[in-house]
C-alpha positions in Angstrom: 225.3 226.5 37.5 227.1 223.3 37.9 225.9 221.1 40.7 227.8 218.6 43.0 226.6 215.4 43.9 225.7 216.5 47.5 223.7 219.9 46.3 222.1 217.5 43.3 220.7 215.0 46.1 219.5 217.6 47.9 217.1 218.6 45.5 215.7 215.9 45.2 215.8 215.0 48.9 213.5 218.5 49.3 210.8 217.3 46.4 208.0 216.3 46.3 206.9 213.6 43.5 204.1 214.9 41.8 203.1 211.6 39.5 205.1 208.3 39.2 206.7 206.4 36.8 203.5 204.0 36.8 200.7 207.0 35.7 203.1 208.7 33.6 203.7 205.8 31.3 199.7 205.3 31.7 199.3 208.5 29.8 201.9 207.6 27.1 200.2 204.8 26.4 196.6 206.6 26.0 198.2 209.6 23.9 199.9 206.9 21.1 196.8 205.2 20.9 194.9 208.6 20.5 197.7 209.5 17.8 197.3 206.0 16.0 193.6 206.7 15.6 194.3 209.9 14.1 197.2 208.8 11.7 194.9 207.6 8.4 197.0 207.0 5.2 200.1 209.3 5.6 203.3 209.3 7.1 203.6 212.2 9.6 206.6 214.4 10.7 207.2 213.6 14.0 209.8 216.3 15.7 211.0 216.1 19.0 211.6 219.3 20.6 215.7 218.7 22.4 216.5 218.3 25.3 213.7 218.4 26.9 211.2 216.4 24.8 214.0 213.6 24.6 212.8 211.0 27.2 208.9 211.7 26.3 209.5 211.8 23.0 211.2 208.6 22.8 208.8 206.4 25.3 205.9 208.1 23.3 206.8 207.0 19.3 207.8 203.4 20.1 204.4 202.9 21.6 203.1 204.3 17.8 202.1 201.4 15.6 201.6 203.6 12.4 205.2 204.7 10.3 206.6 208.0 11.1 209.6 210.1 10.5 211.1 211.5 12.7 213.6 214.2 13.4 214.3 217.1 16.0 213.9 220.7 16.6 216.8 222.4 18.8 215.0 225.8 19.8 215.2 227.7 23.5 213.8 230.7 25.1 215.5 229.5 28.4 219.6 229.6 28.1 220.9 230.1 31.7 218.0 232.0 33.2 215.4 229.8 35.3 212.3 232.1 34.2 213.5 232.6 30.6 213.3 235.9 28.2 210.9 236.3 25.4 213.9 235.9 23.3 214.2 232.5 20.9 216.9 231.3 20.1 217.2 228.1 17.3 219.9 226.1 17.6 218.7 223.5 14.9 215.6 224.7 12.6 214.2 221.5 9.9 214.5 221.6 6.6 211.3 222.7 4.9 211.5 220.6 2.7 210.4 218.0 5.2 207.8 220.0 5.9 205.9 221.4 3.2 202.0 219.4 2.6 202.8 217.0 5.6 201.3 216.4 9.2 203.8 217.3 11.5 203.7 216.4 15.6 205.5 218.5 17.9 206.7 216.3 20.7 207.8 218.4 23.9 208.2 217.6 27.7 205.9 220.9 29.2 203.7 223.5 27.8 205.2 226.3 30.0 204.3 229.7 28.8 204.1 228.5 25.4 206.4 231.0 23.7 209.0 228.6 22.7 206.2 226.1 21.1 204.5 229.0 19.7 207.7 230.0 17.4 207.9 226.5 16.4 204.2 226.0 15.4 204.4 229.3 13.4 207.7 228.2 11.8 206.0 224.7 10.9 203.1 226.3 9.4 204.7 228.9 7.9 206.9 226.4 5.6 203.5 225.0 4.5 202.9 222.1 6.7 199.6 220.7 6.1 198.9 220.5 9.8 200.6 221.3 13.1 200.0 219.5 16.4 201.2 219.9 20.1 201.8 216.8 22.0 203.5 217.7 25.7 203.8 215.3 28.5 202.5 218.1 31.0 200.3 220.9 30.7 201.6 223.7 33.5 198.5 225.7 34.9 200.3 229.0 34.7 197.0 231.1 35.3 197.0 233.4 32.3 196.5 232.6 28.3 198.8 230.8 26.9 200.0 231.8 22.5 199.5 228.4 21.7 197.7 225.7 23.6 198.5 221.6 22.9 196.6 219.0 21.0 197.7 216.4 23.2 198.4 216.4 27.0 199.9 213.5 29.8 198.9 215.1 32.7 198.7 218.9 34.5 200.8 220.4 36.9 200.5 223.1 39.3 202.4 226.5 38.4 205.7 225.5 40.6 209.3 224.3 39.4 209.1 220.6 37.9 211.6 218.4 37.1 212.4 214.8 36.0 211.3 212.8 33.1 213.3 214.9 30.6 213.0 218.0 32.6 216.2 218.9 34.4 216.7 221.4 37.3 220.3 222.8 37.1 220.9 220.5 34.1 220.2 216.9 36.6 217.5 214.9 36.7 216.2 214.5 33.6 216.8 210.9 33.8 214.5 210.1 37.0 211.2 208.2 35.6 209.0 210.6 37.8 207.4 214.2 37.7 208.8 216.1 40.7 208.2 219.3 42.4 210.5 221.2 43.8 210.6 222.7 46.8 212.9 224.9 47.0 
């Protein structure tokens, strides 16, 4: 679904923000400095988790002071649909090569459902990573068990449509520097 500028404004005209720029980059700051602490003597893999995970990602590893390398994973459950399918679908998978005896951190915008992150961790693991941890930006109460729960967490959101700060809603607003609810 391709929005116009009108229908887009609307959107965003009918949510509600749910934390600001201010707190958000609050809890980017605290997660780096957790993720220093943790980084002893190695050099971790650091994979960003596209698109979503672009704008957290990118705010979160320039606040690391420790090296890293870093790459992306291209992986989807969602498509087109709004509520997904339990269907994955990789669009770029890493070389495991890059993987294998190394500490790798999974950098995405929202621990959903957790499918997606689930496939990915299990990938990672399964070409030998030495470690495997979940770093999201928000933790979505969903109220049920989630396959795979994250190491690292900004902040908690309610169980309702979110979008900005790398999440879009009908491919806009990923660029807005807030968390937003929508209420549709």
């Amino acid at each position: 679904m391709q929005l116009d500028y009108a229908k887009a404004k609307q959107i965003l005209d009918n949510s509600t923000i749910l934390y600001d720029a201010e707190h958000l980059y609050k809890e980017i700051e605290r997660i780096a400095s957790e993720i220093d602490q943790e980084i002893d003597q190695e050099i971790p893999v650091v994979f960003t988790i596209m698109n979503g995970g672009m704008m957290f990602s990118s705010e979160l590893t320039k606040r690391l002071k420790n090296p890293i390398h870093m790459d992306y994973i291209h992986a989807s459950r969602y498509g087109d649909a709004i509520y997904g399918s339990s269907h994955i679908t990789w669009y770029r998978q890493p070389k495991e090569s890059l993987i294998k005896g190394r500490i790798v951190y999974l950098i995405d915008d929202i621990l959903d459902e957790g499918h997606t992150l689930a496939e990915i961790r299990r990938f990672v693991m399964n070409a030998g990573a030495k470690d495997c941890k979940i770093v999201v930006l928000v933790n979505k109460e969903i109220g049920k068990d989630k396959p795979v729960y994250a190491d690292y967490v900004g902040v908690t959101a309610p169980n309702q449509f979110l979008f900005g700060f790398g999440m879009d809603i009908f491919e806009v607003n990923r660029n807005l520097q807030g968390l937003y609810i929508y209420n549709n």
